[in-house]
C-alpha positions in Angstrom: 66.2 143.2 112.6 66.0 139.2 112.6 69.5 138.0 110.9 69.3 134.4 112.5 66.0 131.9 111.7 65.0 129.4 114.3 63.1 126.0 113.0 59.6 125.5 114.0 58.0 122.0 114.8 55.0 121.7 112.5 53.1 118.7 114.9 53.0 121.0 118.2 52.2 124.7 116.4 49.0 125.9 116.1 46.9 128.7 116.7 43.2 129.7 117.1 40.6 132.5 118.2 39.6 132.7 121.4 36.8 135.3 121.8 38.8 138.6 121.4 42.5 137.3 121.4 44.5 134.8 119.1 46.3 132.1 121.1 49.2 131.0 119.5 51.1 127.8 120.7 54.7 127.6 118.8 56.9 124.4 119.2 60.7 125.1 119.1 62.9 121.8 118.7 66.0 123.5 119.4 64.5 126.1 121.8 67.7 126.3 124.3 66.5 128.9 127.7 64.7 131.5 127.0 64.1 134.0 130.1 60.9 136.2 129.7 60.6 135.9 126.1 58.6 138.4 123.5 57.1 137.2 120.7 57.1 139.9 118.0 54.5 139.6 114.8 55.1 141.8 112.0 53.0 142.0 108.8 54.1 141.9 105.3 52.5 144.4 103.7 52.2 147.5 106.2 55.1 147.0 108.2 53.1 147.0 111.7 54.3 145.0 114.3 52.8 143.4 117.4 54.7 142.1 120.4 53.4 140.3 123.2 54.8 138.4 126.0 55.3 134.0 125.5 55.2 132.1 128.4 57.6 129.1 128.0 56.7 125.2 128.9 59.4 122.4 128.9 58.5 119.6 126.3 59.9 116.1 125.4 61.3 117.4 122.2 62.2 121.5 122.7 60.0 123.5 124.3 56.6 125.4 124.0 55.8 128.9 123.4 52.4 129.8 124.6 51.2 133.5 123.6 47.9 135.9 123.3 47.5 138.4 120.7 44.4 141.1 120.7 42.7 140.5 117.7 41.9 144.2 117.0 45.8 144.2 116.4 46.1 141.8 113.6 44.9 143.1 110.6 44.3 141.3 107.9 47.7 139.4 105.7 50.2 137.5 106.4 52.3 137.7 109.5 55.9 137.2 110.5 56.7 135.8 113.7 60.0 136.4 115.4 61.3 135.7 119.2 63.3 137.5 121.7 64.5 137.0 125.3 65.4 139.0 127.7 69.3 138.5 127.6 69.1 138.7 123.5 69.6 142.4 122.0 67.8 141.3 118.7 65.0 139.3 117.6 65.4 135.8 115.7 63.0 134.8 113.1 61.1 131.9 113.2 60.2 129.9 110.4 56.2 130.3 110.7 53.3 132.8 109.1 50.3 133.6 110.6 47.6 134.2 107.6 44.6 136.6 108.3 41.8 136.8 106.2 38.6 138.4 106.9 35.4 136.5 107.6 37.8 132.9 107.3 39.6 130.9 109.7 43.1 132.0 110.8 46.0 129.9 109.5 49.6 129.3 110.9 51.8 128.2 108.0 55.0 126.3 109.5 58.3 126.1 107.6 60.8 128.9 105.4 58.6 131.3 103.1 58.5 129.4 99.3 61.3 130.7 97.2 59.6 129.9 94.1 56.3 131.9 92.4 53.9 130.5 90.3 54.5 130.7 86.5 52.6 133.7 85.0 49.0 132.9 83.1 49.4 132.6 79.4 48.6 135.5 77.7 44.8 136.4 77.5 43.8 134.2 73.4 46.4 131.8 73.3 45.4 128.6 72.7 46.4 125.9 75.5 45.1 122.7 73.0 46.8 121.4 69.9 47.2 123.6 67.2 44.5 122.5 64.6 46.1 122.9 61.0 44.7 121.6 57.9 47.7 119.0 57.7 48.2 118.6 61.6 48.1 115.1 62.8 45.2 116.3 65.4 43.0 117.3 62.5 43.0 113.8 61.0 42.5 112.1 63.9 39.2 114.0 64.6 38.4 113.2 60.9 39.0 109.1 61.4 37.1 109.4 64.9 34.1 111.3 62.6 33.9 109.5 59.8 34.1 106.3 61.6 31.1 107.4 64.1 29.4 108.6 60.6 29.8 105.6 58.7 27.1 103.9 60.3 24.7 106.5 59.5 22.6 107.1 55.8 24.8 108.7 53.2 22.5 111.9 53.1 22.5 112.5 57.1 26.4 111.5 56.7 27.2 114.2 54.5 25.1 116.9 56.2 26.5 116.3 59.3 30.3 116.4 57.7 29.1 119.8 55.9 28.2 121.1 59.1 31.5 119.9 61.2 33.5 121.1 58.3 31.9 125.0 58.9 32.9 124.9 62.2 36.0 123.7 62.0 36.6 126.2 60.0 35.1 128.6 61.8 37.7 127.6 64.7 40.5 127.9 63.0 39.9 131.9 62.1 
């Protein structure tokens, strides 16, 4: 089980489809030697895990891991990505997510996994606007705004049109 998380450099990881395999390229600032490493996937939601051999390049800032996945393996969701070498008993985790979706692009999201959620949807007929009250200060500033758009109109038309505002206002506020 991965206990220790390694960082993951955002400007050199990528990864892509290549006819029937996903090549993934990982950039390790802090990548130290690794010796014949394998780079493990496991997916959130069913638990399956991938592993496949890396082959490791020297770079001016850490080093690059170079990999190819079968894409028949990867179902769709989000996948973990941890490392191990050949002298290392257990795998460390690395800060990235491979996202699968079917029929889309593949995506490689780099850093730690968000801590927060989104805030729950408002329940299902609550109103998101100002409350509208027959004394609310939202009320009367629709009424200036009307009777100010109003006041250049005939007295008759005028007062149809504020009948007819009035009945659905009120029909609002039921």
């Amino acid at each position: 089980m991965a206990t220790r998380r390694q960082l993951v450099d955002p400007a050199r990881t990528y990864a892509r489809r290549r006819q029937n395999t996903v090549h993934l390229q990982i950039g390790l600032p802090h990548g130290g030697d690794l010796e014949n490493p394998t780079l493990r996937l496991r997916s959130r939601a069913t638990t399956a895990t991938v592993e496949a051999p890396a082959t490791v390049s020297p770079a001016d800032r850490g080093i690059l891991l170079t990999a190819e996945v079968p894409n028949d393996q990867l179902q769709p969701g989000v996948w973990r990505f941890a490392l191990r070498s050949a002298e290392e008993d257990d795998f460390r985790r690395l800060e990235a997510r491979l996202l699968i979706k079917p029929e889309q692009p593949i995506a490689l999201l780099v850093g730690p996994r968000p801590d927060t959620a989104m805030a729950p949807p408002p329940p299902r007929g609550a109103s998101s606007g100002p409350e509208i009250t027959s004394g609310g200060r939202a009320r009367r500033g629709v009424v200036h705004i009307v009777d100010s758009a109003l006041a250049r109109l005939p007295e008759e038309r005028a007062s149809r049109y504020r009948a007819a505002l009035g009945r659905a206002a009120r029909r609002l506020r039921r």
